[in-house]
C-alpha positions in Angstrom: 37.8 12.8 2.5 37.7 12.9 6.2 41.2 13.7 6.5 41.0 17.0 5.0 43.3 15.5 2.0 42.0 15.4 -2.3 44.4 12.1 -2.2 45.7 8.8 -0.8 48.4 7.0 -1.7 48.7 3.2 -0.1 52.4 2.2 0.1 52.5 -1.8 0.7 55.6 -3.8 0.6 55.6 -6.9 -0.8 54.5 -9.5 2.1 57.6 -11.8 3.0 58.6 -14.0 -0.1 60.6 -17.7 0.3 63.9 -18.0 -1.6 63.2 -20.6 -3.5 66.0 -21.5 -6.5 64.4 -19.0 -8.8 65.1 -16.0 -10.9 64.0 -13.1 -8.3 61.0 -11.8 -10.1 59.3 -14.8 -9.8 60.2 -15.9 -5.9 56.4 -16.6 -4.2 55.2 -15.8 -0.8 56.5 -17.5 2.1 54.8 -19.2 4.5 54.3 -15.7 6.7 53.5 -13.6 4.1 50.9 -15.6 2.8 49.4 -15.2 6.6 49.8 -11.1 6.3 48.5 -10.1 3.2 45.0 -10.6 4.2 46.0 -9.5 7.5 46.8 -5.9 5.9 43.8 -6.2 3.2 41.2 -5.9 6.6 43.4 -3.5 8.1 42.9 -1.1 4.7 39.0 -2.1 5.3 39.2 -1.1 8.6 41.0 2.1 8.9 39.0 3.5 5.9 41.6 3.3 3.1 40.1 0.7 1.1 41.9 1.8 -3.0 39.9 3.3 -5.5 42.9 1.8 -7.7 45.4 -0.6 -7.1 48.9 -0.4 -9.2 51.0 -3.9 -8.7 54.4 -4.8 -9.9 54.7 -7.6 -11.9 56.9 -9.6 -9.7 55.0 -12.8 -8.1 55.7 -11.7 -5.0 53.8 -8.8 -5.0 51.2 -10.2 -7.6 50.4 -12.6 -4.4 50.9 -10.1 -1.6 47.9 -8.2 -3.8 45.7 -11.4 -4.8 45.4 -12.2 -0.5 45.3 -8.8 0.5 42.3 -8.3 -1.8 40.8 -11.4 -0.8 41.2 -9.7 3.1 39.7 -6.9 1.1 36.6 -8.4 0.7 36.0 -10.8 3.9 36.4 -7.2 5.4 33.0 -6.0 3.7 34.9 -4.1 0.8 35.4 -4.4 -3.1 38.4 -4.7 -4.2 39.1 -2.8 -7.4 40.7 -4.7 -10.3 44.8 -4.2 -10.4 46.7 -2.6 -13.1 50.5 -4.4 -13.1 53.3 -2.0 -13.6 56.7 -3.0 -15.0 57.7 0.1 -14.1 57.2 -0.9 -10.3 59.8 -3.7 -10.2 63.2 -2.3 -8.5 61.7 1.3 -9.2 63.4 4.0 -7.6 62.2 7.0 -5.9 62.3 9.2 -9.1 60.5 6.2 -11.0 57.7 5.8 -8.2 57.0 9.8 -8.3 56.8 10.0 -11.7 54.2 6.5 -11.7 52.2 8.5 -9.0 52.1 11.6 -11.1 50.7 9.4 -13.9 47.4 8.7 -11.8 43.7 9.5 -13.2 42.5 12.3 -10.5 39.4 10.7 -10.7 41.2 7.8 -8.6 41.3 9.5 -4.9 42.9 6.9 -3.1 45.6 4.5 -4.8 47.5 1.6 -3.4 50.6 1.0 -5.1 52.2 -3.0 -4.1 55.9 -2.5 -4.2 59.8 -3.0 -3.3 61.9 -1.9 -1.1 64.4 0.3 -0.8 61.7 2.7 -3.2 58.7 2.9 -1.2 60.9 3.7 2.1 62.6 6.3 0.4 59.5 7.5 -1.3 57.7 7.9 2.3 61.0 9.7 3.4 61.1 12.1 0.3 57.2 12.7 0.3 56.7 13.6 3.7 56.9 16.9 5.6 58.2 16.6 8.2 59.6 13.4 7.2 59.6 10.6 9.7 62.7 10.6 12.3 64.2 8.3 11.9 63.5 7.6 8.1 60.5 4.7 8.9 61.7 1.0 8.2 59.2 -0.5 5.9 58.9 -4.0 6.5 57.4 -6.5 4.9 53.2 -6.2 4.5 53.7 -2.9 5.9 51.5 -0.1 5.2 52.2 3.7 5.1 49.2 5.8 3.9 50.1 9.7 2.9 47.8 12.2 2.3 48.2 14.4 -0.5 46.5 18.3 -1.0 46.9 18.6 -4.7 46.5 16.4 -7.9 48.4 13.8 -8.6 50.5 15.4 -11.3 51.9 17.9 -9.4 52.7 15.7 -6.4 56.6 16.9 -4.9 58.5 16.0 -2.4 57.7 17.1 1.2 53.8 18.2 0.2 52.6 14.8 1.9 51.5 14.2 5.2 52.2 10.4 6.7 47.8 10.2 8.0 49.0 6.2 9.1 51.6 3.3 9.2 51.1 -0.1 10.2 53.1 -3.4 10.1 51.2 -6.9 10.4 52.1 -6.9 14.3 49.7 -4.2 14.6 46.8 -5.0 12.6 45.3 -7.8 14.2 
C-alpha cells in the first residue's frame, strides 16, 4: 500500500436514520442519509480506500448506509465487495469492535466496518497514536481510515495511525 501500512480499517457511521415508531434496530435512513451514503461510497473511490471486505451490522440503518454507499461504490468506477453482517456490531463496544477486527482474514488488506456510535469514536481514540485532540466526533456518514503495521490479530491500542477522516461536508 502507498501509505507504507499492511492494513486499512474503514470506520463509517451509520448515515443519519429517521425515528420512525419502531424498535431501534430497524429505524431506516432519513431523508439526509439517504443523500450521504453514496456521497461517502465515491469518496472511499476517490481517496483510494475502496474495501477489500466490508463487515455491516445488522441494524437497517446501517444495512442501508452500506447498500447506497456501495451503490456510490460503483458509479465511482469501483467494485464493491459483497458484505458480511455482524450481530456482533450492533451497540458493540470498543473491546467488542477490537476483538471483531482481530478476527479479519489477513488476506483482506483493507476492511470497512459500517457501525455505531459511541464504539467507532472510541475505537479511533483507543487505536490511535497519538490519538486525535480532542477525541474526533464521528458524525453521521463519517469516515475515519487508520492504518495498521501488523496483522490483524495482533492489532492493540495506540499501534494505528489516523492516514484520513472525512464527514459528508467534505466529500463533495
Amino acid at each position: 500500500m502507498s501509505d507504507g501500512h499492511a492494513r486499512r480499517l474503514v470506520l463509517l457511521r451509520h448515515a443519519k436514520s429517521d425515528w420512525p415508531d419502531v424498535a431501534d434496530h430497524e429505524r431506516p435512513l432519513a431523508k439526509r442519509g439517504r443523500r450521504d451514503a453514496p456521497r461517502a461510497g465515491r469518496w472511499l473511490s476517490r481517496s483510494g480506500y475502496v474495501p477489500d471486505a466490508v463487515l455491516c451490522s445488522t441494524a437497517r440503518r446501517a444495512r442501508e448506509t452500506w447498500e447506497l454507499v456501495a451503490g456510490g461504490l460503483a458509479e465511482a468506477g469501483a467494485a464493491p465487495p459483497p458484505a458480511r453482517y455482524e450481530p456482533r456490531l450492533y451497540q458493540a463496544t470498543v473491546l467488542g469492535l477490537l476483538m471483531l477486527v482481530r478476527e479479519f482474514p489477513d488476506a483482506e488488506r483493507t476492511v470497512l466496518i459500517v457501525g455505531h456510535n459511541p464504539g467507532l469514536a472510541e475505537l479511533v481514540h483507543g487505536m490511535t497514536a497519538p490519538p486525535p485532540e480532542p477525541p474526533t466526533a464521528f458524525p453521521t456518514a463519517a469516515v475515519a481510515v487508520l492504518g495498521l503495521a501488523g496483522d490483524w490479530a495482533r492489532a492493540e491500542p495506540g499501534q494505528a495511525r489516523l492516514l484520513a477522516f472525512a464527514v459528508p461536508a467534505d466529500m463533495r
